[in-house]
N, C-alpha and C positions, 0 to 999 in steps of 0.2 A: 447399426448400433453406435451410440457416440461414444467418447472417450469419457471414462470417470472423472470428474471434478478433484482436485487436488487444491485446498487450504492450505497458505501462512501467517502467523501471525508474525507480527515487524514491532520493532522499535527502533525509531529512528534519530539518533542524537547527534544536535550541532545545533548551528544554529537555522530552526528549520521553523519558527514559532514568527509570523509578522513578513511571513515573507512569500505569502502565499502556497505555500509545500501543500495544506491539503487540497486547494482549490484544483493543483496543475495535478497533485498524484490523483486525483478524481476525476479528471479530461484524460489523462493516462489511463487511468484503468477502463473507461466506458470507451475508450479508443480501441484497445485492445480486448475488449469482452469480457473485462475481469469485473468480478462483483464484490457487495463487503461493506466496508466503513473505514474511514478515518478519524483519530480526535486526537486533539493535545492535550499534555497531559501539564500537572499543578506542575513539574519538575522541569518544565522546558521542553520535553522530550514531545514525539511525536509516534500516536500506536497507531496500527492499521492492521486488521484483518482482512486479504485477500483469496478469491478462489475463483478458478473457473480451469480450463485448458492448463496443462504443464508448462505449455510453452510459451502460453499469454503470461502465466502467473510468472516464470523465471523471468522474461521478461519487464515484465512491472517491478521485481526486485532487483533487475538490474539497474531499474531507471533508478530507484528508490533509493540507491547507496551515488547519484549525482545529484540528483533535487533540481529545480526548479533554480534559476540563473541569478540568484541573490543569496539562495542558502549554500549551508556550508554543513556539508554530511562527514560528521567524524565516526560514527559506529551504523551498523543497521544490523541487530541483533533478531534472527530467523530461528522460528520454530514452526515444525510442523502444526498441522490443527485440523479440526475435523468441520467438512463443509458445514455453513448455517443455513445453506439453500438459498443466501440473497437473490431477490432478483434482480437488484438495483445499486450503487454505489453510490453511500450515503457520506457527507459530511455533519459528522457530529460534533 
């Protein structure tokens, strides 16, 4: 029997918008087996919904508070959330 799926959803701010954050956090996540979405948002900011493994998902949120080698992560604001059952990691 596998391990239950565990959701978060993220906001990531800094400057994380032109610098490729969701392209690299969506190689991150399909690296590690995490599913979900990412999008930017009108404010700068950057959201993301992840789920899969505890250990994948802590994981991807610990990449997620360094970014991608041209952003510059000042917050990554976590909250729990309930699986949407993705099968795939979407950029939106």
């Amino acid at each position: 029997m596998g391990e239950r799926p565990i959701a978060r959803d993220l906001r990531i701010r800094g400057r994380v918008q032109g610098v490729f954050y969701r392209a690299t956090l969506q190689r991150e996540a399909l690296a590690r087996g995490v599913t979900g979405w990412v999008s930017n948002e009108y404010d700068g900011s950057v959201r993301a919904h992840v789920e899969g493994a505890a250990d994948a998902v802590a994981g991807l949120v610990a990449w997620a508070r360094e970014g991608p080698p041209h952003a510059r992560v000042d917050a990554v604001d976590e909250a729990d959330a309930d699986p949407e059952g993705s099968a795939d990691f979407e950029v939106r």
